[in-house]
C-alpha atoms as an extended CHARMM CRD file, in Angstrom:
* protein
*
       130  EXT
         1         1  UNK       CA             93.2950000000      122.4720000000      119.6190000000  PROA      1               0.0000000000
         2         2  UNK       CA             91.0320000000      121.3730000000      116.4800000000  PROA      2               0.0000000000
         3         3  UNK       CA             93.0260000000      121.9480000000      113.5440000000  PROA      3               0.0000000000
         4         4  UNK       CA             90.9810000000      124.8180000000      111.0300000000  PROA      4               0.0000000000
         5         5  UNK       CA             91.1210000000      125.5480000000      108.2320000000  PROA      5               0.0000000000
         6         6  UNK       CA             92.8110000000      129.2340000000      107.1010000000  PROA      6               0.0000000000
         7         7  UNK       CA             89.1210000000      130.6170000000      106.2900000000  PROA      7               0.0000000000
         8         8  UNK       CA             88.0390000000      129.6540000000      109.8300000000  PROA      8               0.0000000000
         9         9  UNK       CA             90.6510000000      131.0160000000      111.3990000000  PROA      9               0.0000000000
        10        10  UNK       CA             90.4880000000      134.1880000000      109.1960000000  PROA      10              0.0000000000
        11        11  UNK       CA             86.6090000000      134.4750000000      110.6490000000  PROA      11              0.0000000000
        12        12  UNK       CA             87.3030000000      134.6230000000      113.8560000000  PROA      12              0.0000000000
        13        13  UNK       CA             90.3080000000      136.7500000000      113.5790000000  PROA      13              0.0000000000
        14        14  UNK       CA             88.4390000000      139.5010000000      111.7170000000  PROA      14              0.0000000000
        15        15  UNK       CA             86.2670000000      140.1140000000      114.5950000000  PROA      15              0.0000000000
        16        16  UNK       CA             88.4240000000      139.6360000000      117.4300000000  PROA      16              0.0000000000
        17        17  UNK       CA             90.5840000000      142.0890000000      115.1880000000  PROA      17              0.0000000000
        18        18  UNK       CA             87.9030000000      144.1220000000      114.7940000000  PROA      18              0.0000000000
        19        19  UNK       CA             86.7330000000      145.1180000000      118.3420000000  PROA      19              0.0000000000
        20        20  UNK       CA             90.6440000000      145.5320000000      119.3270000000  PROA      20              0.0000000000
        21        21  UNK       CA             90.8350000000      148.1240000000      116.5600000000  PROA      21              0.0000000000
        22        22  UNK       CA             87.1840000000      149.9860000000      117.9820000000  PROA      22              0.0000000000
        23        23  UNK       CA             88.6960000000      149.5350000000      121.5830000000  PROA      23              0.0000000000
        24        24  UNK       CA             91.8430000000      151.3260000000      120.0790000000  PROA      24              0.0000000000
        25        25  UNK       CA             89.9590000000      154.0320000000      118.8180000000  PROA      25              0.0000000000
        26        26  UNK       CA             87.9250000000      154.8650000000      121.6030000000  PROA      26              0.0000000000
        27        27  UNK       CA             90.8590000000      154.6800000000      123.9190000000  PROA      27              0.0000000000
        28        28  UNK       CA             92.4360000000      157.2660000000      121.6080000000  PROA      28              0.0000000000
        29        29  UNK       CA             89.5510000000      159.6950000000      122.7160000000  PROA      29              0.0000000000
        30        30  UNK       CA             87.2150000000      159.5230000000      119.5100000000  PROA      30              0.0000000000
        31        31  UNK       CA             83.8790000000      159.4160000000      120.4620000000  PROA      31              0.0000000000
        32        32  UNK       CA             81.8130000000      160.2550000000      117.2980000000  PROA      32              0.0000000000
        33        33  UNK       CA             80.5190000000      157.0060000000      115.2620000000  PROA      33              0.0000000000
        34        34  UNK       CA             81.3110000000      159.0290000000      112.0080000000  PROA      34              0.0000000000
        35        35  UNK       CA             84.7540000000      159.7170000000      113.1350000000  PROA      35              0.0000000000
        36        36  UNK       CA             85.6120000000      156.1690000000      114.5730000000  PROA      36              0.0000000000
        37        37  UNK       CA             84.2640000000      154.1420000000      111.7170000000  PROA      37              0.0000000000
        38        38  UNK       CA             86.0950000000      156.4650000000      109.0350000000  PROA      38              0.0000000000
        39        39  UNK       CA             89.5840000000      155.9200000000      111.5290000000  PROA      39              0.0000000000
        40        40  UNK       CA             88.3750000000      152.0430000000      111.8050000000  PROA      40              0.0000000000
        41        41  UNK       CA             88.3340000000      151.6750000000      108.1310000000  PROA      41              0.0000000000
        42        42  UNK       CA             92.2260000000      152.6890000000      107.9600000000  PROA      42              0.0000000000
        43        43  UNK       CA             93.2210000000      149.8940000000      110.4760000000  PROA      43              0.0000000000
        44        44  UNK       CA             90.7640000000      147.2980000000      109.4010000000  PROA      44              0.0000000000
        45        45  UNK       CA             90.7500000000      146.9860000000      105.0850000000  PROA      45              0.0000000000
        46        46  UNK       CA             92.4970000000      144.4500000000      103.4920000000  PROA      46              0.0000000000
        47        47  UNK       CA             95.4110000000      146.9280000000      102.5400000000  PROA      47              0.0000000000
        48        48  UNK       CA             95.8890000000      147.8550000000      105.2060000000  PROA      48              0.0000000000
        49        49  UNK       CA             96.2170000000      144.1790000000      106.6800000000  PROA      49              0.0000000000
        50        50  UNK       CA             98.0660000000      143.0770000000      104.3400000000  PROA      50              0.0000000000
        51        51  UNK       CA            100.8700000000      145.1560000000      104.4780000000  PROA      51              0.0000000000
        52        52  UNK       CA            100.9010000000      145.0920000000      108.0990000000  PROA      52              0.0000000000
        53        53  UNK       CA            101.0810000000      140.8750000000      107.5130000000  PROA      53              0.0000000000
        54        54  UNK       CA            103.7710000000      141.2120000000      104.8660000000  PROA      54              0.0000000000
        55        55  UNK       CA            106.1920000000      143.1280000000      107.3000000000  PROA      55              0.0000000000
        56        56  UNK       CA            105.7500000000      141.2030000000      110.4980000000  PROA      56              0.0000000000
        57        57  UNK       CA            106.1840000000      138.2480000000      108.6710000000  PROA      57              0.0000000000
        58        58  UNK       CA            109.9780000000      139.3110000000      107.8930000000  PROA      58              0.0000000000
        59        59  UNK       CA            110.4380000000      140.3880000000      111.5410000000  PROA      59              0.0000000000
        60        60  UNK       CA            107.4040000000      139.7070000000      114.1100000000  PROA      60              0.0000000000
        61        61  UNK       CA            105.9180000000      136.2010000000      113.1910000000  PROA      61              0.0000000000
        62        62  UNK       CA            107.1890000000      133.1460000000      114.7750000000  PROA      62              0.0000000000
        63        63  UNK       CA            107.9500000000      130.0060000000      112.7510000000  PROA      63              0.0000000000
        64        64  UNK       CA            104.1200000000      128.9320000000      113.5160000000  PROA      64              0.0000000000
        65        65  UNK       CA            102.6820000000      132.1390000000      112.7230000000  PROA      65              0.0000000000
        66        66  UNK       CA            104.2050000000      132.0900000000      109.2780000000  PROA      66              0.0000000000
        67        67  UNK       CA            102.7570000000      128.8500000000      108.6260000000  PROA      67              0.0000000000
        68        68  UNK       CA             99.2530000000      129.3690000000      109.8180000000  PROA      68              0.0000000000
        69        69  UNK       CA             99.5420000000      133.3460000000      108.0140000000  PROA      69              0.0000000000
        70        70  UNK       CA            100.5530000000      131.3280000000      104.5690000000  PROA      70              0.0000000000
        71        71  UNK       CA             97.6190000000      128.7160000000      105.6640000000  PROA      71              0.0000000000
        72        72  UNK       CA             95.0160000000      131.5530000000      105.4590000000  PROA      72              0.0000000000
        73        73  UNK       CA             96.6670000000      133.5140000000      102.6890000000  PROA      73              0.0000000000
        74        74  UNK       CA             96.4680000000      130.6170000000      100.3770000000  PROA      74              0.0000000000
        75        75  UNK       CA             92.7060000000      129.0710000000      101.5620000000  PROA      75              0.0000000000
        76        76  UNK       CA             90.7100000000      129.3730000000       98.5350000000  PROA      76              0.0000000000
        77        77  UNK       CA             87.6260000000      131.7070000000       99.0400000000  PROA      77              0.0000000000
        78        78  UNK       CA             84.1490000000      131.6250000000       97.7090000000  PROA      78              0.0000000000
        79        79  UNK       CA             83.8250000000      134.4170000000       96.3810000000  PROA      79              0.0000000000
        80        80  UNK       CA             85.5000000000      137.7400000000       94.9490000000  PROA      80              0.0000000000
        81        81  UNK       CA             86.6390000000      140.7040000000       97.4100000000  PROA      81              0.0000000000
        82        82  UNK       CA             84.1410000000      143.8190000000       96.6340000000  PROA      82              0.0000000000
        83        83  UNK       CA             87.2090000000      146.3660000000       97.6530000000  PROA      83              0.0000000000
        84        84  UNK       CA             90.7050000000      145.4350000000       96.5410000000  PROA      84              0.0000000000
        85        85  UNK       CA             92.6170000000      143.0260000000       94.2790000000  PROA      85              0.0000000000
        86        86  UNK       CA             92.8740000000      138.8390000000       94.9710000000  PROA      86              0.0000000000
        87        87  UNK       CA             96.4330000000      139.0690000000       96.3660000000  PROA      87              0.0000000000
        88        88  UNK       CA             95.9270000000      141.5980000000       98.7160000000  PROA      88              0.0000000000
        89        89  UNK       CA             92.6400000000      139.8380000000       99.7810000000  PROA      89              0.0000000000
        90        90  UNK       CA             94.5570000000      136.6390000000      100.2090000000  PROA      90              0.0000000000
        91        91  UNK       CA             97.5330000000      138.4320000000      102.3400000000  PROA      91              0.0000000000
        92        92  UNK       CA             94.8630000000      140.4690000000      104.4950000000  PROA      92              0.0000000000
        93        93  UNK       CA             92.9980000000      137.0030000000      105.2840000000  PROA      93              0.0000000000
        94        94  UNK       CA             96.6610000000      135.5390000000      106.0320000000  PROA      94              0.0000000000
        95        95  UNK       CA             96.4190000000      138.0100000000      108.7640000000  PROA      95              0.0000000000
        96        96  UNK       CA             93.2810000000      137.5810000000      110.1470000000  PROA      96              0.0000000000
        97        97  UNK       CA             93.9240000000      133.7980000000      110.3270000000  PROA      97              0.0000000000
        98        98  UNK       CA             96.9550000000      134.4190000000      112.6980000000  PROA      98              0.0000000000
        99        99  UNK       CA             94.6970000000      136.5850000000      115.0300000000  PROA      99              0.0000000000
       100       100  UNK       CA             92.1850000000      133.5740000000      114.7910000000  PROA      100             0.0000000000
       101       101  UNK       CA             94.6240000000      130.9930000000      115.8520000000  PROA      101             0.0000000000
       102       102  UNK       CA             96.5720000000      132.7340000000      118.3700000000  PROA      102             0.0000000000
       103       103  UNK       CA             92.7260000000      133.6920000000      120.0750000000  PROA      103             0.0000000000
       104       104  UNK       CA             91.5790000000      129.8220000000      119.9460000000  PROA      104             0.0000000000
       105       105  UNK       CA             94.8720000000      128.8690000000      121.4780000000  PROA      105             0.0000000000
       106       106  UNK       CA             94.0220000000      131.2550000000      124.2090000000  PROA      106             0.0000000000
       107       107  UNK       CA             97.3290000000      133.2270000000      123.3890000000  PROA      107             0.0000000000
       108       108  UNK       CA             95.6190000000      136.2330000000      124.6030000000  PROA      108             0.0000000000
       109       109  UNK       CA             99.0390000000      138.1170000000      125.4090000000  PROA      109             0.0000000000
       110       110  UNK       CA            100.0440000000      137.4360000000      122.0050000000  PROA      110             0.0000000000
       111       111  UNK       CA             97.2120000000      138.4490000000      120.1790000000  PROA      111             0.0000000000
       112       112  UNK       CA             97.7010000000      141.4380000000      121.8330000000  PROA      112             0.0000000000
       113       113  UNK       CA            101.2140000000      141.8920000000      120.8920000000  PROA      113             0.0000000000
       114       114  UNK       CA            100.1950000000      141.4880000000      117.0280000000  PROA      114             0.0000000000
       115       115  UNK       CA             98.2140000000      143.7270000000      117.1460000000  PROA      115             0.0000000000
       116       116  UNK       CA             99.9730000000      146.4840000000      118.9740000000  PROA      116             0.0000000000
       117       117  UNK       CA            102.4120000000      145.8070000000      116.5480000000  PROA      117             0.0000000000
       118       118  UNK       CA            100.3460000000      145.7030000000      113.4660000000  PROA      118             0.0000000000
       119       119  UNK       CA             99.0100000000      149.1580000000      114.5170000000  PROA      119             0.0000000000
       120       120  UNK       CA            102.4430000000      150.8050000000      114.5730000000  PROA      120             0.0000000000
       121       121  UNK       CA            103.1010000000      149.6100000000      111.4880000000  PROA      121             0.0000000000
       122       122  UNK       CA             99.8750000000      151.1060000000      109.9440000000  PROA      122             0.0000000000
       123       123  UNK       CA             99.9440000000      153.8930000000      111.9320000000  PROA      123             0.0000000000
       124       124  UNK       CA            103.7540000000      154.5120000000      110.5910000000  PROA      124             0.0000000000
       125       125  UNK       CA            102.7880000000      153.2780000000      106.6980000000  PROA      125             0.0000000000
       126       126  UNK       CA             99.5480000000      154.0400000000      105.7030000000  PROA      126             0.0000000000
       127       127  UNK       CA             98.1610000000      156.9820000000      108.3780000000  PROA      127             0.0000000000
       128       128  UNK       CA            101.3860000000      159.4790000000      108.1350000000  PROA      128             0.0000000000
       129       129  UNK       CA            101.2240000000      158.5800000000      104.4400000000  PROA      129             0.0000000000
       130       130  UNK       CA             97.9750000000      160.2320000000      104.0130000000  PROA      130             0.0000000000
């Protein structure tokens, strides 16, 4: 596989990540655009992400996934995130560059498992919490 850089990666991870999190929702029985992208939002900001990143990687990642996680997290961006602070920008895109690289390696079953488990954990830290 061509090696990419953690921004790359992140790009590609966002929307595979993305259309999982729709699929979720939808599979969950919401069926109102309001109500799915206001549910969407909870799974898919760069809290969110990031704490879900920070906990799998001290019991989910692999050895690889850690490395291509801290890859993305520490890829200088462009530009300034609009909704949240640098660090949690830089942890959330950590994320989304794990997604990225397990999808171009064609690690479907793993992407999969990432983020089944990523949903737990926001589903256990951030939706019972509100």
């Amino acid at each position: 596989m061509i090696q990419h850089n953690g921004l790359t990666l992140a790009y590609i991870g966002d929307a595979v990540y993305e259309i999982k999190i729709r699929e979720y929702l939808i599979e969950k029985g919401l069926t109102k655009v309001g109500d799915l992208h206001q549910n969407a939002i909870q799974y898919t900001q760069a809290a969110s992400q990031a704490l879900a990143a920070l906990k799998m990687t001290t019991d989910f990642y692999t050895e690889k996934e850690i490395n291509i996680y801290k890859r993305g997290r520490n890829q200088s961006a462009s530009h300034k995130p609009k909704n949240t602070d640098v660090q949690t920008y830089n942890q959330s895109t950590g994320f989304e560059a794990v997604i990225g690289y397990l999808y171009l390696d064609k690690s479907f079953d793993r992407v999969g498992e990432v983020i089944a488990r990523s949903i737990e954990i926001i589903n256990e830290l951030v939706i019972k919490a509100s």
